[in-house]
ZAVO-530958 format. One record per residue: x negated, y, z negated of N, C-alpha, C in turn. Coordinates in pm, whole numbers, plus 32768, in hexadecimal, padded with zeros to 4 digits. Last residue first. Example, Ala and Ser with C-alpha at 12.3 -4.5 7.8 and 13.67 -1.06 7.14 Angstrom:
// residues 2
7AFB7F1F7D3C7AA97F967D367AF680037CED 7AD97DC77CF47B327E3E7CF47AD87EB67CF4 
***
This chain:
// residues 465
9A6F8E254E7A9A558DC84EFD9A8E8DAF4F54 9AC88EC84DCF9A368F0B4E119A018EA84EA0 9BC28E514D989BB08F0C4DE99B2C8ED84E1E 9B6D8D7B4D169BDD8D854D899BE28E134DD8 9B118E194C1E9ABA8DA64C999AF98D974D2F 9BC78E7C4BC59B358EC84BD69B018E564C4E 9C588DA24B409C8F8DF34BC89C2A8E4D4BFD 9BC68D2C4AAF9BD18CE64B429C2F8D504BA0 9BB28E0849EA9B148DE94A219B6D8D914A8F 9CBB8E0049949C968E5649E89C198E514A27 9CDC8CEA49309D008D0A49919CF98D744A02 9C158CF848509C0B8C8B48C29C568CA54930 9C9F8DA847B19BF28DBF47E29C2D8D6B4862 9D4E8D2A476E9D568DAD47B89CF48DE647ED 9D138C3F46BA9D658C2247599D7C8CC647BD 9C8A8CC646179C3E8C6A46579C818C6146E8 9D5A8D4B45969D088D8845CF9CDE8D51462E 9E0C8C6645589E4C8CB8458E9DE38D1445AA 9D698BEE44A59D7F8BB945249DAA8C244586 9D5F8C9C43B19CE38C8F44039CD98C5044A2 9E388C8E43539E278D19437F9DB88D0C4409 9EE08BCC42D79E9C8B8A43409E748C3043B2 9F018C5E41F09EC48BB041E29E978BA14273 9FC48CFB426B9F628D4642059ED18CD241F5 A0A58C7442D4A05C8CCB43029FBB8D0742C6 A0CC8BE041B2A0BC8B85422EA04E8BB9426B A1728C9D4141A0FC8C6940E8A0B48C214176 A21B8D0441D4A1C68D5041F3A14F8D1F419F A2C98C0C41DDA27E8C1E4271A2328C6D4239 A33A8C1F40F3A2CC8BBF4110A29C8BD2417A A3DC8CFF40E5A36F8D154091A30B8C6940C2 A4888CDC41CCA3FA8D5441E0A3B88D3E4179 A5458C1B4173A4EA8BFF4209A4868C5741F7 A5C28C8A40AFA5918C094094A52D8BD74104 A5DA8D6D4116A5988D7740B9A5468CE1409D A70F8D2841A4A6938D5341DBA6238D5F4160 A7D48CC140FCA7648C804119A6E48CAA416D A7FD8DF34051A7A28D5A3FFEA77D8D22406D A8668E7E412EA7DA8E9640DEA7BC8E3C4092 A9468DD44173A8F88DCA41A5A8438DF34186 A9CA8E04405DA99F8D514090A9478D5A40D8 AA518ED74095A9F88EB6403BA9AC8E43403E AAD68EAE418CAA878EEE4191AA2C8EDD4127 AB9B8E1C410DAB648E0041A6AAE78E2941A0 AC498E89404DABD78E10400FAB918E17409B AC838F5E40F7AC338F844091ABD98EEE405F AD2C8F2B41BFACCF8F5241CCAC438F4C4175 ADFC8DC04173ADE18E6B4160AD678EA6417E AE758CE742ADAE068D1441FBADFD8D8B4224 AE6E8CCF4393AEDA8CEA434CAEBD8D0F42B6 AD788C924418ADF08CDB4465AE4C8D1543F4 ACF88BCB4392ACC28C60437EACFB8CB343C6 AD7E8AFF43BEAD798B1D4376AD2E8B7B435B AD488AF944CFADBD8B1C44C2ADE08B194440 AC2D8A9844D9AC638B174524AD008B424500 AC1189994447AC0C8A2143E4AC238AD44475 AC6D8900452AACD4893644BCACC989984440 AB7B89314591AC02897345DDAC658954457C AAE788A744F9AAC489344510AB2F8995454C AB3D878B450DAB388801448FAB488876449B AAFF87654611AB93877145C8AB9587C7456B A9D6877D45ECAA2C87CB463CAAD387FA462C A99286A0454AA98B871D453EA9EB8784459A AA0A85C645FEAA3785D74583AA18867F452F A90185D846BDA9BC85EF46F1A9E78609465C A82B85C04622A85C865B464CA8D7864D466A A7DB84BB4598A8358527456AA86585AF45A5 A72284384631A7BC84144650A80E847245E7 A62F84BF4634A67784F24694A71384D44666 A5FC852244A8A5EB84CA4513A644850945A6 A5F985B443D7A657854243D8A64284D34465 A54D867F43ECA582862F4357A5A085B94361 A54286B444FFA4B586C24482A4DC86764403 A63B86C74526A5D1867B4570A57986744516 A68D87C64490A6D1872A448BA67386B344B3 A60C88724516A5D4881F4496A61B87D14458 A66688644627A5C4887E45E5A59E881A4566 A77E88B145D1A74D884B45FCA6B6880D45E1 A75089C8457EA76B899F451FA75588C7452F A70C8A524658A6C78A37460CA6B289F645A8 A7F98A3D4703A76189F34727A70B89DE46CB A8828AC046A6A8D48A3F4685A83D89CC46A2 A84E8BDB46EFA8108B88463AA83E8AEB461E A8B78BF847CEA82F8BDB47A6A7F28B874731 A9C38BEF47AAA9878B6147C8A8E98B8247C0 A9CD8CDB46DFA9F08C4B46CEA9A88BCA4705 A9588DB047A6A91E8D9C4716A9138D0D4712 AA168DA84869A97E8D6748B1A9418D334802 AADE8E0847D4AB098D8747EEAA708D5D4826 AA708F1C4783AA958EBC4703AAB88E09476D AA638F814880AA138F974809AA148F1447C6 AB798F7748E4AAFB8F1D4901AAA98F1448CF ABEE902147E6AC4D8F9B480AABA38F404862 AB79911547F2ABA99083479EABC0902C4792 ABC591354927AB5C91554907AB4990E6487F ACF9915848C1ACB190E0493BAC2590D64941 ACEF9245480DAD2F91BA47E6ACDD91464861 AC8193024885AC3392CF4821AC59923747F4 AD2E930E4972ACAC93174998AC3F92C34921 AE2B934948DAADFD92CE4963AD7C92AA4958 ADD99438486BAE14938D481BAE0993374873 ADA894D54963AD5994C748E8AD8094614878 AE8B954049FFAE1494D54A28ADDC947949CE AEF995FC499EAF59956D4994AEFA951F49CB AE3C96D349B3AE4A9687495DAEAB961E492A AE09976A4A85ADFF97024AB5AE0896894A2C ADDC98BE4A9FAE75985F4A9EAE6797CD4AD1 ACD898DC4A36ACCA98F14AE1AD7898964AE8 AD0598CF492CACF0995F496AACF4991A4A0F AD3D97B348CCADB3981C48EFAD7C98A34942 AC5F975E48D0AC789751493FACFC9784494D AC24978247BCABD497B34820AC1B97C448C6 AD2196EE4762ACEB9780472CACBD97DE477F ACF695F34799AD71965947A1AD5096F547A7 AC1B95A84700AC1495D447A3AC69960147C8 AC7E95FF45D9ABCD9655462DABDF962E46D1 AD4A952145E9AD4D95A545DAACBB96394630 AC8094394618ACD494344682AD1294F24657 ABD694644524ABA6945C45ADABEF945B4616 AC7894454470AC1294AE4479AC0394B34509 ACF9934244A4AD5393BF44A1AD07942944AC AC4B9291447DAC4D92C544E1AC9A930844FF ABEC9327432AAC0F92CA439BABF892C14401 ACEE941142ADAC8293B24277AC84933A42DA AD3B9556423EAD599514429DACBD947A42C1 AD1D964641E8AD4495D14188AD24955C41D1 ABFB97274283ACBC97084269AC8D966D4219 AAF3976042B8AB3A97954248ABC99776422F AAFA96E643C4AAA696B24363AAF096F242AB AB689799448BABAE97044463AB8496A443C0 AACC984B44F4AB02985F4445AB4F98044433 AA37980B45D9AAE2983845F6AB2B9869455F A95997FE458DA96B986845D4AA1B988945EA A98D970B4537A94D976744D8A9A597D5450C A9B9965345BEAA18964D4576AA1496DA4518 A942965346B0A9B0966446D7AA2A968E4654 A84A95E64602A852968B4648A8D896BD4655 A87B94EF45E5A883955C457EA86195E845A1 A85B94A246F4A90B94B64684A8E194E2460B A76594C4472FA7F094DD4766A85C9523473F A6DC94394669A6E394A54686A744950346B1 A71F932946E4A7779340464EA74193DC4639 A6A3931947E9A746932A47C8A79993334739 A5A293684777A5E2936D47E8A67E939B47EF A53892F146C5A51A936A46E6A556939D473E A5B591F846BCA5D792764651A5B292CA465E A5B6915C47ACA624916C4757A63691C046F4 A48A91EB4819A53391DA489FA5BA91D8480D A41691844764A3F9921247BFA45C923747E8 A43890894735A47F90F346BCA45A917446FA A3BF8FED4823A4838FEE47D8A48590664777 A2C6902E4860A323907C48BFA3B590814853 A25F8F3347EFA23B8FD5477EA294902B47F2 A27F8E45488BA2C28E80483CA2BB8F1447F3 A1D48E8F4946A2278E974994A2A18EAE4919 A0A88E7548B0A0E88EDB48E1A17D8F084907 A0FF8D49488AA0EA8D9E482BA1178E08482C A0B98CEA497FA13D8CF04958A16F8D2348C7 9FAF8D0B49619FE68D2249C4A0A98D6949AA 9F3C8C8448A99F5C8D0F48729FA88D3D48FE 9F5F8B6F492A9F9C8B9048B29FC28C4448BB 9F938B084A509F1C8B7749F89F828B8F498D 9FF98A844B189F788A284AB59F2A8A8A4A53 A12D8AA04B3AA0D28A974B2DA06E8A594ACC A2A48AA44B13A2368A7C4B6CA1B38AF04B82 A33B8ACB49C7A3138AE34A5BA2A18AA14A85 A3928A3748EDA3CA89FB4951A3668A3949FC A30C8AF54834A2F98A7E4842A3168A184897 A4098BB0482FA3768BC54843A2FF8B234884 A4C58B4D477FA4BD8B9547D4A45A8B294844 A4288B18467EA4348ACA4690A4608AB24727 A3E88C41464AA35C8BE24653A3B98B4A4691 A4D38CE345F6A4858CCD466BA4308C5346A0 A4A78C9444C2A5028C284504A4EE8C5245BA A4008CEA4439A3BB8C744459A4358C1F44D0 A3E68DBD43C1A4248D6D4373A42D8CE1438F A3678EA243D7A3308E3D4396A38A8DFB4346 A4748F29446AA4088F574450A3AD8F0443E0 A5948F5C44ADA5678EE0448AA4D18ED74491 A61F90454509A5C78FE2456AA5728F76452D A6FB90284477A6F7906E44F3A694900B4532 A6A28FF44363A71A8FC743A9A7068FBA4436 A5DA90DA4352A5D290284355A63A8FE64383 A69C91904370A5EF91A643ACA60F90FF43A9 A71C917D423FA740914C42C5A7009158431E A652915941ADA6A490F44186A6E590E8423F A5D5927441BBA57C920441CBA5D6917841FC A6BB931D41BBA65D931E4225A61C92974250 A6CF92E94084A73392C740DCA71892C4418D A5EA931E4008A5CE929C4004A69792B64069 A5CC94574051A5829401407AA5B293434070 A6AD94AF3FECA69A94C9407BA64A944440A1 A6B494503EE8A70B940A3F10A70294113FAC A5B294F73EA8A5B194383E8EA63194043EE2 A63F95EC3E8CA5BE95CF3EF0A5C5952D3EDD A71295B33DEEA74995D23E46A6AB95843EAA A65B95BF3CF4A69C954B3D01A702955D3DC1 A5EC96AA3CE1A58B96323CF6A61295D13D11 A6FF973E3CF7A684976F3D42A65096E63D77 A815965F3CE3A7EE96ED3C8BA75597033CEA A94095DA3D6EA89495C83D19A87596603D2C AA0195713E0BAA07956A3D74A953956D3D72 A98995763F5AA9E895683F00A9D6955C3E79 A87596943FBBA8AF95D73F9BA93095E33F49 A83797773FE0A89997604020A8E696B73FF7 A72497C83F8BA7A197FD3F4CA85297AC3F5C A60C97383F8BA6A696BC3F7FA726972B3F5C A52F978B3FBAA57C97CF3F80A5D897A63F5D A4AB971B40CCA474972B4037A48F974A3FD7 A58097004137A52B96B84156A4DA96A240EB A5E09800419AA62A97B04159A5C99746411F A52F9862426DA55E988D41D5A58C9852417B A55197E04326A4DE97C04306A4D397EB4253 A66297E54366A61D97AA4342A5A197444300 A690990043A3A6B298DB4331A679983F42FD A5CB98F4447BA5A39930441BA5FB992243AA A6759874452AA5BB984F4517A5D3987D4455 A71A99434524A757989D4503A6C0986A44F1 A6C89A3245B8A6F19A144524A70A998E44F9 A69499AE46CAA63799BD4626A66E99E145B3 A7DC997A472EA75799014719A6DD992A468E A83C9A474726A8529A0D46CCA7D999AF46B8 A82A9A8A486AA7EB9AEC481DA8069A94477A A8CF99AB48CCA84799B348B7A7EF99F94855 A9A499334904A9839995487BA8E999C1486F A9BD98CE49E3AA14990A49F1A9F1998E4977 A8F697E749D7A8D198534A2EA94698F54A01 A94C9767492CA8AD979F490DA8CF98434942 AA3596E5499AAA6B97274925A9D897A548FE A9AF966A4A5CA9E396D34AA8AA3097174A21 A92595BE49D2A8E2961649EDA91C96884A2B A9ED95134996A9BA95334915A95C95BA4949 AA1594B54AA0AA6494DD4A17AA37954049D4 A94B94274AD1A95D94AB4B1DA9CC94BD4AB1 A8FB937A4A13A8A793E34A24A91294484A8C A9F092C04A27AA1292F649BEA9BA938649C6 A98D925C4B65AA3F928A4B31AA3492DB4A88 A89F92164B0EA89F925C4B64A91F929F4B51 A8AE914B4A71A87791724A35A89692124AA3 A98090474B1CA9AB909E4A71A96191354A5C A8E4902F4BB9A94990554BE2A96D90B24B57 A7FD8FC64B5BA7D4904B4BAEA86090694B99 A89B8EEA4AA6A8328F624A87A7F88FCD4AB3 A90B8E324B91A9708E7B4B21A8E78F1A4AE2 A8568DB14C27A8A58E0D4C23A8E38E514BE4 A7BC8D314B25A76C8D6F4BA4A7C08DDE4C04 A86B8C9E4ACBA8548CEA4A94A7F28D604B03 A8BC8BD24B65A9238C104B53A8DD8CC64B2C A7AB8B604B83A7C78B854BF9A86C8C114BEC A77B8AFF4A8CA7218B884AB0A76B8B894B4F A8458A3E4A56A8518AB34A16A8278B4B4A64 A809897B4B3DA85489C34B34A86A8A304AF5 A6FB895B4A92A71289834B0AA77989CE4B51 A70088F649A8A6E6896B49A3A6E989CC4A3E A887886149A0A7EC88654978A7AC890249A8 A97D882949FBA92F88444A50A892883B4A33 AA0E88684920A9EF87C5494EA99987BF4986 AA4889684923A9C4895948DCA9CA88A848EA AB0D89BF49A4AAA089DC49CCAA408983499B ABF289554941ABF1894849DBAB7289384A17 ABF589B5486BABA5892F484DABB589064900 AC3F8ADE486BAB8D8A9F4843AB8F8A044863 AD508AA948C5ACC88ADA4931AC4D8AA84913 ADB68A4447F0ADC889F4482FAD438A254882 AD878B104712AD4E8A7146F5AD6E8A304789 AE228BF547C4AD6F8BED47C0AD4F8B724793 AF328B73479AAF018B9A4840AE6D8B7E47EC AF328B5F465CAF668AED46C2AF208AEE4740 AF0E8CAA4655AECD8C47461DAEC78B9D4647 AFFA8CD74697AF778D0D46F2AF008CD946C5 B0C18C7D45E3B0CB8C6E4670B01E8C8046E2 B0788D0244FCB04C8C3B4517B0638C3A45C0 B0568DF24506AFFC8DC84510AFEA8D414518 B1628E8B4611B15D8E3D45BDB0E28E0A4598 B1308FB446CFB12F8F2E46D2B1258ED1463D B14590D546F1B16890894670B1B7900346A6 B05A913D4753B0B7910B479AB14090CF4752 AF9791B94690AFBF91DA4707B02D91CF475B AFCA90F045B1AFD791AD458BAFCF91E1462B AFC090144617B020905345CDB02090D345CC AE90902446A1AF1E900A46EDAF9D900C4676 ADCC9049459BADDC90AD460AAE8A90AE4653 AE3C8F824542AE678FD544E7AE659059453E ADBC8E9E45B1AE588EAA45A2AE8A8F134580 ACBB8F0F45ECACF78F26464DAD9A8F16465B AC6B8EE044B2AC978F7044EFACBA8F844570 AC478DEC4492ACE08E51444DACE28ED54487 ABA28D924545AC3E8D474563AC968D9F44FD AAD78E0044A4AAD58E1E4563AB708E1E4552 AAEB8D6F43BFAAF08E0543C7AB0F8E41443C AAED8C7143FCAB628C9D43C8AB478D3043B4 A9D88C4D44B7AA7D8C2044DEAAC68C9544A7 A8AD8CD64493A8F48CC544DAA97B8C9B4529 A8DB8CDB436AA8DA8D2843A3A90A8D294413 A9A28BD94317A9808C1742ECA9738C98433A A9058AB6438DA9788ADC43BFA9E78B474365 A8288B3643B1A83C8B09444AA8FC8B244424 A7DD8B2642A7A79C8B8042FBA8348BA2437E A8138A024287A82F8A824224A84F8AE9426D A71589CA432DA79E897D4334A7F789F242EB A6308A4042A8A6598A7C4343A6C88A244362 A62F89C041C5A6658A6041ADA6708A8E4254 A59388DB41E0A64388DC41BDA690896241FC A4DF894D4270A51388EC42D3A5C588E442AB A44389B4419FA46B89F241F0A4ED899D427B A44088AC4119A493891F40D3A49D8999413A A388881C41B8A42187CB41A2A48F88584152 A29688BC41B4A2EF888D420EA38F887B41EC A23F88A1408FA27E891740D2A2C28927414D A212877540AAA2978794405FA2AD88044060 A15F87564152A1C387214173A24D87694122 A0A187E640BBA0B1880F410FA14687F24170 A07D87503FDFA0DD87D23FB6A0C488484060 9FE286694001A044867A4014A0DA86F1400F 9ECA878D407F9F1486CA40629F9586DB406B 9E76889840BE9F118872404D9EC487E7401B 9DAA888641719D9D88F240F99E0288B040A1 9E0187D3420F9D8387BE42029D71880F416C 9EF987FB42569EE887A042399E7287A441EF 9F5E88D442E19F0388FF426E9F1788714210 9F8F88B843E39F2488ED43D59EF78914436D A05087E643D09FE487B643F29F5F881F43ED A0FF883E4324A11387D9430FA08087BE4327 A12F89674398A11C89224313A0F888C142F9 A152894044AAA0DD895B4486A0D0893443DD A28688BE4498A204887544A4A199889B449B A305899E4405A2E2890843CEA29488A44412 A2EF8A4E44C6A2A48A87442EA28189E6441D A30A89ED45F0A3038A2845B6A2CB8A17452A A37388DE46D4A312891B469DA368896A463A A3BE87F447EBA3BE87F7476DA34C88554719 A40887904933A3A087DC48CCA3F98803484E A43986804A08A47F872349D5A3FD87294964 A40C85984A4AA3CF85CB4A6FA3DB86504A41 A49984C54978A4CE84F04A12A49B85384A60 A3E4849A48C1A3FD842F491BA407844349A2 A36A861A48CBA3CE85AA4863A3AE852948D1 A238869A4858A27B867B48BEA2CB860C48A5 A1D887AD478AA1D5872947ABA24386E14800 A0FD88B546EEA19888784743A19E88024762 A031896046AAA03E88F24677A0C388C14691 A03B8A37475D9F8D89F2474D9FB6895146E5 A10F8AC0478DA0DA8A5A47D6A06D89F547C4 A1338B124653A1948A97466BA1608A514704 A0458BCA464EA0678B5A460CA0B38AD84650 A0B28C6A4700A0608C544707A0358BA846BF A1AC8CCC4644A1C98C7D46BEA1248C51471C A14C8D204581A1678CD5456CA19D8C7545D9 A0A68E2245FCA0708DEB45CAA0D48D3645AA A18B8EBC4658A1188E6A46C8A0C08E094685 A2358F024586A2288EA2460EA1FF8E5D4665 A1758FA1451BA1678F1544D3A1E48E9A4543 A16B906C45B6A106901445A3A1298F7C4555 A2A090B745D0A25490804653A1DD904A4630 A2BF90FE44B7A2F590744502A2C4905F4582 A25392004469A1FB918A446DA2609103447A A33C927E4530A2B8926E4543A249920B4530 A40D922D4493A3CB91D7452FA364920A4548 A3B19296437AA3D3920543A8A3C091D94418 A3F393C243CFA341935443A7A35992B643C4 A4EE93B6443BA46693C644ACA3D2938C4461 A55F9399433BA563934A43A2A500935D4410 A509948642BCA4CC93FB426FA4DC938742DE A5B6954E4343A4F2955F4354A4D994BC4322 A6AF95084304A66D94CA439CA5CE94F8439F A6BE955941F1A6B094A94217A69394B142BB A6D8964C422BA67E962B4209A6439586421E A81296744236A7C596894295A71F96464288 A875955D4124A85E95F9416BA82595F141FA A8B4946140B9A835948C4096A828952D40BF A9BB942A411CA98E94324079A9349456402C A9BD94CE422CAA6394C541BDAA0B94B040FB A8E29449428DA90D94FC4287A9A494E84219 A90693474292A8BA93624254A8A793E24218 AA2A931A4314A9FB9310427BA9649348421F A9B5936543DCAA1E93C243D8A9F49390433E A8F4929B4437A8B193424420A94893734404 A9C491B24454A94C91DB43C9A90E925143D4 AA4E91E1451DAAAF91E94490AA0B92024408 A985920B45D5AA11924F45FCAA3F92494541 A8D0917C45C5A8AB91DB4612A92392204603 A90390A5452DA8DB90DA44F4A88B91734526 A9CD8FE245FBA9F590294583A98390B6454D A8A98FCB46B6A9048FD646A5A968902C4649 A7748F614736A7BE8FF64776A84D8FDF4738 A7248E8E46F8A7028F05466FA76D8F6846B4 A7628DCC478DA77A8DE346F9A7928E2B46C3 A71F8E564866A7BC8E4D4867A7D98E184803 A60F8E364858A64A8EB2485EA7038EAD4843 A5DC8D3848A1A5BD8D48483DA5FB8DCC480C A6258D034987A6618D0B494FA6588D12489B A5928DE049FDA6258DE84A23A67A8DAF4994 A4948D5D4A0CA4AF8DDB49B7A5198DE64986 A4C98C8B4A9FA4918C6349FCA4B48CD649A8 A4F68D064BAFA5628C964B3AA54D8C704AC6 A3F18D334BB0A4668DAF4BC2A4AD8D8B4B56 A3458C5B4BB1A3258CBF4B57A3AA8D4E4B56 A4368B3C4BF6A3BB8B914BF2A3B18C244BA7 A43D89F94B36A47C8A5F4B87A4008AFF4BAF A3CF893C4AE8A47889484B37A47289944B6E A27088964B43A2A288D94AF3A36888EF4B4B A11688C54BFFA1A5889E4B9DA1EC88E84B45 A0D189614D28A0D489714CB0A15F89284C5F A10B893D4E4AA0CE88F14E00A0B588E54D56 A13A8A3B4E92A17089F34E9AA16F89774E64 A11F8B584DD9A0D08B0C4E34A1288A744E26 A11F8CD74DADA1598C434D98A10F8BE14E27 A0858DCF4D83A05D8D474D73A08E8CE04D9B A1788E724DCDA1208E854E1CA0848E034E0B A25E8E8F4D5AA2478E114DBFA1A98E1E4DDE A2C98F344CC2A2D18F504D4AA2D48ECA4D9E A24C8F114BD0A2CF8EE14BCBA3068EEC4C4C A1338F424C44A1498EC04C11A1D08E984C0D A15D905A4C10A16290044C9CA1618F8C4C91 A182909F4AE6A21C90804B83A1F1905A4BF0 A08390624A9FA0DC901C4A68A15A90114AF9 9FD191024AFD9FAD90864B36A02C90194B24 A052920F4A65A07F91E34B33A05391364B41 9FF892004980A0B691B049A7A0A291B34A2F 9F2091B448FF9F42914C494F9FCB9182499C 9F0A92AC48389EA6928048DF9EB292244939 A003924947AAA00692C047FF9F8F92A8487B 9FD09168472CA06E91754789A08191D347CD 9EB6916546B59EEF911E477D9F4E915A47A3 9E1991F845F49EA59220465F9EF091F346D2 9D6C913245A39D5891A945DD9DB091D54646 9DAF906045139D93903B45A99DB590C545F8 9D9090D244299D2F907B44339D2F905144BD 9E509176441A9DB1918044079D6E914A4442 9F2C90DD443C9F37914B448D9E779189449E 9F2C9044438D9F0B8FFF43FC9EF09062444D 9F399103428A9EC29099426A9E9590534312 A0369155429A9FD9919342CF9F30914B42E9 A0DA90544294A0E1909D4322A04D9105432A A08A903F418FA0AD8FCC41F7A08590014280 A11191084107A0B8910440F2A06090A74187 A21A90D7416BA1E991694183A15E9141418A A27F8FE040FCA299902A417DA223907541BE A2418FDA3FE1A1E38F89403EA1DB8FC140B3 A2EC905D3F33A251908E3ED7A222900E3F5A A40D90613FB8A37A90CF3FB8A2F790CD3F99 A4168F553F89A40A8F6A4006A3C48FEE400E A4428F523E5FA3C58EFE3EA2A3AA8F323F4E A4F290143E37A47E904A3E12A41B8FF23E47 A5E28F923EA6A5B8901B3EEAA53B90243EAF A5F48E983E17A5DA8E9C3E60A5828F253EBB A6128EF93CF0A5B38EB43D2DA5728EC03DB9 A6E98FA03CD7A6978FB83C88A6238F573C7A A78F8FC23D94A75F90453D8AA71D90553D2F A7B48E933DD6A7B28F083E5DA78A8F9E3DFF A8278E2D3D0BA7988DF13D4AA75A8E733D91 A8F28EB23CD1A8988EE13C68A8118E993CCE A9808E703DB9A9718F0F3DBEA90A8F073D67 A9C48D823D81A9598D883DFCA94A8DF53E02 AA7B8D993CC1A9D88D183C8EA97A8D453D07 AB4E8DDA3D1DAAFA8E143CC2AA8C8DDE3CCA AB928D383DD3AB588DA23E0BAB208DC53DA2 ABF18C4C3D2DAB768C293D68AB528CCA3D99 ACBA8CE23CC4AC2C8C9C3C63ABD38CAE3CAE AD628CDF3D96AD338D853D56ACCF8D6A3CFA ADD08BFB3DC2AD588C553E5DAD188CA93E17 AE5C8BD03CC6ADD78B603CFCAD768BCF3D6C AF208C793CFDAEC68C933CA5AE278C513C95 AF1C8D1A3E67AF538CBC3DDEAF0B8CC43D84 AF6C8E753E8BAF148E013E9AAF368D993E2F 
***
């Protein structure tokens, strides 16, 4: 690494393991359980009211707004469903242990509430551009729903969440997505990374001119398709070991409290590394009060806030309980987890592995690499939406084309950059988005009830009449 890249990484490792990680724990956790209380378990007594809603079974024609409650999920899902389902539970088991996937299931867990909760938010205070398209998330409830409590330090938690989801956008969602699908197609195909890097800057910006429409329409397919191709995968490796499955529970759960297994650390210091490496990527994954769903979210059609509330607390059910489960089963149970091996090398090895017993393991780099490869490219142009958002919010409409360029030349500059600053970069700016959304969340706790009362007393009404 040069010597200038190797400063700046330093400067963002000491932020990252001696600021940052401790603000996101001592709020996360706490955060999640405080909503989980207080709106008395929705993500669980609610989740059927929740998938029929993503069914259709509300939608109404008349309701404003781009796109609808499927396509809002979709694509809110084709954020989070990426890199961090495939290359971040392999890192997380590589530095933290088996144990880092118990810290990841708390995370989506309490990420489906503070999902609902913040996408709740972003409808009740959204706003409709010139052109008629919608404009929401963290920075406008900031702005306007704690106007009354802040003044002006309402505006100015805005404008810092607004920077850090630019950061954010082209950060988590670009140059981490865009290095590991070059890096996937080298070590698979050994395609060149400027070459494959050149092709994806060219695809994303094919897509993302398009706005949020086009996006959620790309994305609307790509996400059953992706999500379905990697599950039977990953499940016909389940099925094949089965009898393995509880021990893998159970080293886990072991691990969990015990950190034997983390890289370089001794008992207590191993348990801290399960946990805060779980947590770090858990968040990665599904982006769990961090506010960048919410902006998603905000685009769908309807007039009920907590409505579309619900429809979000489904993303971290489906992305980490779900499919980052998956692959750390695939990775456990196969002992992929105990080799050197760091990445999506974990993960493309563990399906080799599995899927050598039924002789089907020249499948298994295909399968994980293309699986990667859509993963990480729906990621991109998703986050290219988000990052627009608050270009708009800062700068006005006539800056998004100009944004956009940007964003596709930081795609091919996170094609060819080293993993390591990539990745470190990305835990600073996520941090910079969750520690003000969850001050936000916490400030406007009381709306977010008010609008959940209100909605289930009119659906009470709508039954009894």
């Amino acid at each position: 690494m040069h010597p200038i890249l190797q400063t700046i990484d330093d400067g963002i490792q000491l932020y990252n393991n001696y600021v940052g990680v401790y603000a996101v724990l001592a709020m996360l956790v706490p955060t999640g359980i405080y909503f989980i209380i207080r709106l008395k378990f929705l993500n669980i007594t609610k989740l059927w009211h929740a998938i029929r809603v993503v069914a259709g079974k509300y939608d109404r024609k008349g309701d404003k707004g781009d796109v609808s409650h499927f396509k809002a999920l979709t694509t809110a899902l084709s954020a989070t469903v990426g890199t961090g389902n495939i290359v971040g539970v392999s890192l997380a088991i590589y530095f933290g242990g088996p144990g880092a996937i118990f810290w990841m299931w708390i995370t989506g867990f309490l990420g489906m509430i503070l999902k609902y909760s913040e996408c709740t938010l972003s409808l009740k205070f959204r706003k409709f551009n010139s052109d008629g398209s919608v404009s929401g998330g963290p920075m406008y409830y900031m702005e306007y729903g704690l106007k009354k409590k802040l003044g002006k330090g309402a505006k100015v938690l805005a404008v810092i969440f607004a920077i850090a989801t630019i950061l954010c956008s082209l950060g988590t969602g670009n140059m981490a997505q865009a290095n590991s699908i070059t890096g996937a197609l080298f070590t698979s195909y050994n395609i060149e990374t400027w070459l494959s890097g050149m092709v994806i800057t060219f695809l994303v910006l094919l897509v993302i001119v398009g706005g949020i429409k086009r996006i959620a329409e790309v994305t609307s397919l790509l996400v059953p398709f992706m999500a379905i191709l990697y599950f039977i995968a990953a499940v016909t490796v389940l099925v094949v070991l089965y009898q393995d499955i509880p021990t893998a529970f159970r080293l886990i759960f072991y691990d969990a409290f015990h950190g034997e297994y983390a890289k370089e650390a001794g008992l207590l210091g191993g348990l801290f590394l399960a946990m805060t490496w779980g947590i770090r990527r858990g968040l990665f994954s599904n982006e769990a009060g961090q506010g960048s769903a919410a902006i998603a979210h905000a685009a769908a059609k309807t007039e009920y806030p907590a409505r579309e509330g619900l429809v979000a607390s489904l993303g971290p059910l489906v992305d980490t309980l779900i499919i980052c489960t998956l692959t750390a089963l695939v990775i456990i149970i196969t002992g992929t987890w105990s080799t050197d091996i760091m990445g999506v090398g974990m993960t493309i090895q563990g399906m080799k592995t599995g899927l050598g017993n039924i002789d089907m393991h020249h499948w298994a780099e295909h399968v994980v690499t293309m699986g990667l490869v859509l993963f990480a490219f729906s990621t991109v142009i998703s986050w290219s939406y988000y990052g627009t958002r608050a270009a708009n919010y800062l700068l006005g409409e006539k800056y998004i084309k100009p944004y956009r360029y940007l964003y596709a030349a930081f795609v091919f500059m996170g094609s060819v950059f080293g993993i390591e600053l990539v990745w470190h970069f990305v835990d600073m700016v996520i941090t910079f988005m969750t520690i003000p959304n969850l001050i936000a969340l916490l400030l406007l706790s009381g709306v977010i009830v008010k609008e959940t009362k209100k909605y289930f007393d009119e659906m009470k009404k709508l039954k009894s009449s």
